[in-house]
Wavefront OBJ file of the C-alpha trace (Angstrom):
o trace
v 19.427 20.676 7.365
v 22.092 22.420 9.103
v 24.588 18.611 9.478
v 26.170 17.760 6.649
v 23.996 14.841 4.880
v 27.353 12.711 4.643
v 28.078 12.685 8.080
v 26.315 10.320 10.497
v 22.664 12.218 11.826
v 21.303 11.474 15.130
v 22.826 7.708 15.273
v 22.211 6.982 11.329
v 24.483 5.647 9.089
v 26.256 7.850 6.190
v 26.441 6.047 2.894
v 22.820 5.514 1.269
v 21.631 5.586 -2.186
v 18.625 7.912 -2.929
v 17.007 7.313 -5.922
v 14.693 9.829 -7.165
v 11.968 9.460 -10.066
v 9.986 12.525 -11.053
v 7.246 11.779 -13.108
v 4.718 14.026 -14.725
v 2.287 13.286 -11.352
v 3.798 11.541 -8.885
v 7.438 12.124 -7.667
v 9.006 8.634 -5.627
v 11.664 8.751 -3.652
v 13.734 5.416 -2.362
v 16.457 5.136 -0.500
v 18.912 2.164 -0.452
v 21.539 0.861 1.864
v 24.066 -1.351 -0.380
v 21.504 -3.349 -2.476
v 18.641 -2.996 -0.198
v 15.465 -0.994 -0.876
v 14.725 0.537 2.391
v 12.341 2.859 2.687
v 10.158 4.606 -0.167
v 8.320 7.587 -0.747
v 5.545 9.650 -2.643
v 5.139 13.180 -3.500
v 2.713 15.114 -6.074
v 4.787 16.704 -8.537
v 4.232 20.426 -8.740
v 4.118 22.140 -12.084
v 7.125 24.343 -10.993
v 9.339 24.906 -7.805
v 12.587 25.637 -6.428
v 15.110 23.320 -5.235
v 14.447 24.505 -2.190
v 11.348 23.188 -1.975
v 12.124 20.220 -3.697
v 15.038 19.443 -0.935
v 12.313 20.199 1.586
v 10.555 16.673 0.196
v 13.900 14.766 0.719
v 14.411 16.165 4.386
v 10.617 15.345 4.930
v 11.054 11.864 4.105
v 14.290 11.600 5.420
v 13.188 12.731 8.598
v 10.028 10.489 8.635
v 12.412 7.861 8.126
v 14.842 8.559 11.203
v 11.511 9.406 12.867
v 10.289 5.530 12.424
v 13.500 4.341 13.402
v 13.686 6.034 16.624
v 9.992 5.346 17.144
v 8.938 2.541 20.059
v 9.404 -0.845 19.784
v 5.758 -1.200 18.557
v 6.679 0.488 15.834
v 8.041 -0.924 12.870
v 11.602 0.223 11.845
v 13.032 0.037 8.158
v 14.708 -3.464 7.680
v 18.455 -3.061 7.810
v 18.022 0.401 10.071
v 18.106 4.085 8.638
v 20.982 5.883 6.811
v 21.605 9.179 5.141
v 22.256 9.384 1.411
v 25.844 10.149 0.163
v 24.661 9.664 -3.228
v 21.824 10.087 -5.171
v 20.588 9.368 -8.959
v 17.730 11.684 -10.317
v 15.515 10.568 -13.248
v 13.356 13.125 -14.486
v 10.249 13.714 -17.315
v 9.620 17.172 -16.563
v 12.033 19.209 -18.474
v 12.051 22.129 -16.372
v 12.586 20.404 -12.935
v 15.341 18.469 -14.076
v 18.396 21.365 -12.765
v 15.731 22.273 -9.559
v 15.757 18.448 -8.652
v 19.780 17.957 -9.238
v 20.673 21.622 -7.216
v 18.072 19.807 -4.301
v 19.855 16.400 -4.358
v 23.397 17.854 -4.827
v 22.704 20.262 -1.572
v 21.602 17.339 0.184
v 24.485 14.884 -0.235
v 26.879 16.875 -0.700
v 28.210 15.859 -4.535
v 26.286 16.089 -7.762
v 23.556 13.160 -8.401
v 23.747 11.365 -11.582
v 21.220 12.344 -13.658
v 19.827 9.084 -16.274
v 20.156 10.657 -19.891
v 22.239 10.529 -22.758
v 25.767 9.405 -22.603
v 25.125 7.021 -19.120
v 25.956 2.924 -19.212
v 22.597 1.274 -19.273
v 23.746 -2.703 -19.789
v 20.876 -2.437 -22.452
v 21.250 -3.479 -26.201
v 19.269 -1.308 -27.898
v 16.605 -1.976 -31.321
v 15.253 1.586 -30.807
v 15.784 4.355 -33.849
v 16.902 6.821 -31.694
v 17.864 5.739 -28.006
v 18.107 8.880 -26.786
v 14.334 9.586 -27.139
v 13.459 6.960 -24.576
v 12.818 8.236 -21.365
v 15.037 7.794 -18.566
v 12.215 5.872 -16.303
v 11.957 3.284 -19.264
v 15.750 3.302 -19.415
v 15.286 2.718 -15.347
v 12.896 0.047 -15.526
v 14.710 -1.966 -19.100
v 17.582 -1.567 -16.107
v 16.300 -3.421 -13.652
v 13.655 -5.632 -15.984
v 16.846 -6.932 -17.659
v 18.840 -7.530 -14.073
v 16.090 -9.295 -12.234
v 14.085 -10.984 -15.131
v 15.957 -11.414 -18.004
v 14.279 -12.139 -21.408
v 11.599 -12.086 -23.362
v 9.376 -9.987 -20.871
v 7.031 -7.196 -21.143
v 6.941 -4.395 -19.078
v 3.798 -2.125 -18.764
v 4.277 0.708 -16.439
v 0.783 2.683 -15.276
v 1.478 6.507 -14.798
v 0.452 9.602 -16.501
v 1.178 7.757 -19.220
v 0.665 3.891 -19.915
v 3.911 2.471 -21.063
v 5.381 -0.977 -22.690
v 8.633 -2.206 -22.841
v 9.556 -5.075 -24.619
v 12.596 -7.008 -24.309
v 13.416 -10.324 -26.850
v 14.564 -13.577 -25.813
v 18.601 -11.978 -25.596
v 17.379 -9.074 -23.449
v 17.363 -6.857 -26.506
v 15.355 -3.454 -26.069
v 13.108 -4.035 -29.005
v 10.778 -0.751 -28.480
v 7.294 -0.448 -26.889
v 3.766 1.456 -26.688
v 3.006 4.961 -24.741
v -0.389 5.421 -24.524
v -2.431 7.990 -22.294
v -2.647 6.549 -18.762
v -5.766 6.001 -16.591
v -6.264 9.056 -14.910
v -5.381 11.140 -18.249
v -8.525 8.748 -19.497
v -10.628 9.824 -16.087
v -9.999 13.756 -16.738
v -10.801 13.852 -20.138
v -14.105 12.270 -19.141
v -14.966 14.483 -16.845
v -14.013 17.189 -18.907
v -15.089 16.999 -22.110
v -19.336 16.132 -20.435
v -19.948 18.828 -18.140
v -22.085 16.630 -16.401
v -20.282 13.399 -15.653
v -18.447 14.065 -12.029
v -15.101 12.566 -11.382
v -14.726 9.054 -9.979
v -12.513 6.942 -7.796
v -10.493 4.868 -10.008
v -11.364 1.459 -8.944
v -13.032 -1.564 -10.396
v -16.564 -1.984 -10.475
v -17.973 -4.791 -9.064
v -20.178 -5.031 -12.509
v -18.858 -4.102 -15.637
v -22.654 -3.173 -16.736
v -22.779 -0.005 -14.640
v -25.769 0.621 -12.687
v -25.145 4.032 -11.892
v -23.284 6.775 -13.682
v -20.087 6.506 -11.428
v -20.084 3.068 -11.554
v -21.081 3.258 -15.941
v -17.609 5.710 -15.219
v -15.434 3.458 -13.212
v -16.091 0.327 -15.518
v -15.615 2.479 -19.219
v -12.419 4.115 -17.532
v -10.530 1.136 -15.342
v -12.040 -1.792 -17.279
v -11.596 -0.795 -20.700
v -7.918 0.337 -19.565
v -8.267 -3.420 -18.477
v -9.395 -4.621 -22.169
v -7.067 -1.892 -23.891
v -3.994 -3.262 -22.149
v -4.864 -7.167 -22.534
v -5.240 -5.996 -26.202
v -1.970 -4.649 -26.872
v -0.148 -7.579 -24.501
v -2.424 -9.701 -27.344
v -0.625 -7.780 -30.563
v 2.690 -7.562 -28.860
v 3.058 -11.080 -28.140
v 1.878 -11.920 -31.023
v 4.661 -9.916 -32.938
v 6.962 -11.052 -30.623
v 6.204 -14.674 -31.817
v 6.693 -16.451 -28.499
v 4.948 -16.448 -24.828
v 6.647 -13.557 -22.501
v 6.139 -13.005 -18.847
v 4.261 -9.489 -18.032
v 5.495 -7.034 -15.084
v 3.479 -4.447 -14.530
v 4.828 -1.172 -12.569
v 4.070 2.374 -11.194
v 0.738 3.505 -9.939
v -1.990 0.712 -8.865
v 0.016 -2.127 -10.200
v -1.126 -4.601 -7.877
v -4.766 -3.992 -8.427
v -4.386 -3.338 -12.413
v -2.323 -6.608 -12.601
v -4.674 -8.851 -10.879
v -7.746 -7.869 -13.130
v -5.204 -8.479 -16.550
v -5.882 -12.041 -17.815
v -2.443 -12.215 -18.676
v -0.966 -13.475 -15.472
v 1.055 -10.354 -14.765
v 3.425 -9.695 -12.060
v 3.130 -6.717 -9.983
v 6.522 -5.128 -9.020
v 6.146 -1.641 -7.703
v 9.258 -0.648 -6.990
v 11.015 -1.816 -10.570
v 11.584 1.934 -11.732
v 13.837 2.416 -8.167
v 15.435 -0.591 -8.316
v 16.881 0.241 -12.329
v 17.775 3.500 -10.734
v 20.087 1.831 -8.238
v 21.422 -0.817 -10.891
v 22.013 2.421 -13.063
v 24.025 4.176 -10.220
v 26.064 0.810 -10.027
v 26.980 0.459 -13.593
v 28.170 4.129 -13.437
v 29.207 4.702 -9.940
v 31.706 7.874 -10.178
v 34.692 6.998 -7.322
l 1 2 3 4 5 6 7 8 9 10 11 12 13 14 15 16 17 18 19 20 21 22 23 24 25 26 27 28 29 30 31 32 33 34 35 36 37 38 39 40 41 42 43 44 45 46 47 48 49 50 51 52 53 54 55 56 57 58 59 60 61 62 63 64 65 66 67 68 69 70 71 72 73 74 75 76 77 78 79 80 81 82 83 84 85 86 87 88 89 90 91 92 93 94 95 96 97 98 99 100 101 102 103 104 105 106 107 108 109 110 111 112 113 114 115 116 117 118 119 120 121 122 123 124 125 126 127 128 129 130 131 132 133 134 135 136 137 138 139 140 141 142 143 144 145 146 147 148 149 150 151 152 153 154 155 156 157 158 159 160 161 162 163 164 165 166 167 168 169 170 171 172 173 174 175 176 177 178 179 180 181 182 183 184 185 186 187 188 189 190 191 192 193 194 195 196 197 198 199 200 201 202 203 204 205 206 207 208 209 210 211 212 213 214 215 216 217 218 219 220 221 222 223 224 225 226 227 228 229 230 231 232 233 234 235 236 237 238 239 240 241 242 243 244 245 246 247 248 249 250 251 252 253 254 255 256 257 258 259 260 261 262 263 264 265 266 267 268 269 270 271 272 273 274 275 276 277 278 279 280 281 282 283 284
């Protein structure tokens, strides 16, 4: 972009937060105005690129943002209208896009993002060994888990990998579970029997399988199902008292609706801890 990202941009308003998560798969993108959550957005994470081309996803959904805005009145606009981001937080799993995302995020708002790692205020009492081993997307989501919920609750966020986060009855970070996540379970399937094809991930509408894609879809999304009502079975019992379950990241609405452990789907938790995260260490 050839404006300055600070300054007001074809009638929007200077001062958002973007939060950026880069995950192993899926990069999400959400910008706030104040405290509001106004707009989100998904990319496939590439193995490697430049920040170039990682500012090129910001301007995209930037753009498809001021786009909406400035579309008819038919069209549905962003609650609380569009702004440009003077700030930005970056959390990021993938070691080597971690300086390509902050170069992107710093050229587009004009100062350095904060980057979730070692060394930032969290709000979060920690029971872990070693608390700089846990990832800054759990940090993200303990954030806003222990903001909006409070505890004991369980968090199980769906990505690459299937994560729990478990927080006791005084919001303490007692530890959690990684496990490989759904699609991790799908392409190892598919993989390792040169004959089995890969499948949608969705639910079967019979767990006995009457075809091979459906056999697939039922041992791959229902036993992720059963595997994760499992562990919610040995955590909470461990725990030694009844904890609400919010479940985050990819497909949470559909994976939390089969779980028969009344879990709450929240899909934009991860974001949200970014922003609370930003807050707690907001640089003046």
């Amino acid at each position: 972009m050839g404006t300055d990202a600070r300054e007001a941009v074809g009638g929007e308003r200077a001062g958002g937060l973007l939060a950026v998560d880069v995950g192993n798969t899926v990069t999400r993108l959400g910008l706030f105005d104040g405290g509001e959550l106004v707009a989100t957005w998904e990319a496939t994470t590439p193995e490697r690129c430049t920040s170039d081309e990682a500012r090129l996803v910001v301007t995209g959904f930037l753009d498809a943002l001021a786009r909406r805005k400035g579309a008819g009145k038919g069209d549905a606009a962003p609650a609380g209208g569009a702004c440009r981001p003077a700030d930005a937080i970056l959390s990021c799993v993938v070691p080597d896009l971690m300086d390509v995302w902050a170069r992107a995020l710093h050229a587009e708002c004009g100062r350095r993002a904060l980057v979730v790692g070692p060394g930032l205020k969290t709000g979060i009492r920690m029971r872990y060994r070693d608390p700089a081993e846990v990832g800054p997307d759990r940090v993200a989501d303990l954030a806003a888990a222990l903001a909006d919920y409070g505890g004991p609750l369980v968090v199980v966020d769906l990505g690459t990998t299937t994560n729990f986060e478990v927080l006791d009855a005084e919001g303490t970070f007692l530890g959690g579970i990684i496990a490989p996540g759904l699609a991790l379970g799908a392409k190892a399937l598919s993989q390792a029997a040169a004959r089995l094809p890969r499948v949608e991930l969705k639910a079967p509408t019979s767990v006995i399988g009457m075809s091979t894609r459906e056999a697939m879809q039922a041992g791959v999304v229902m036993g992720e199902v059963a595997r994760i009502d499992g562990l919610l079975d040995l955590v909470l019992a461990e725990l030694g008292c009844e904890a609400p379950v919010v479940v985050t990241g990819a497909d949470a609405d559909a994976m939390a609706a089969l779980l028969r452990h009344g879990a709450r789907a929240d899909q934009t938790l991860t974001l949200r801890g970014l922003r609370r995260l930003h807050e707690l260490n907001r640089r003046r």
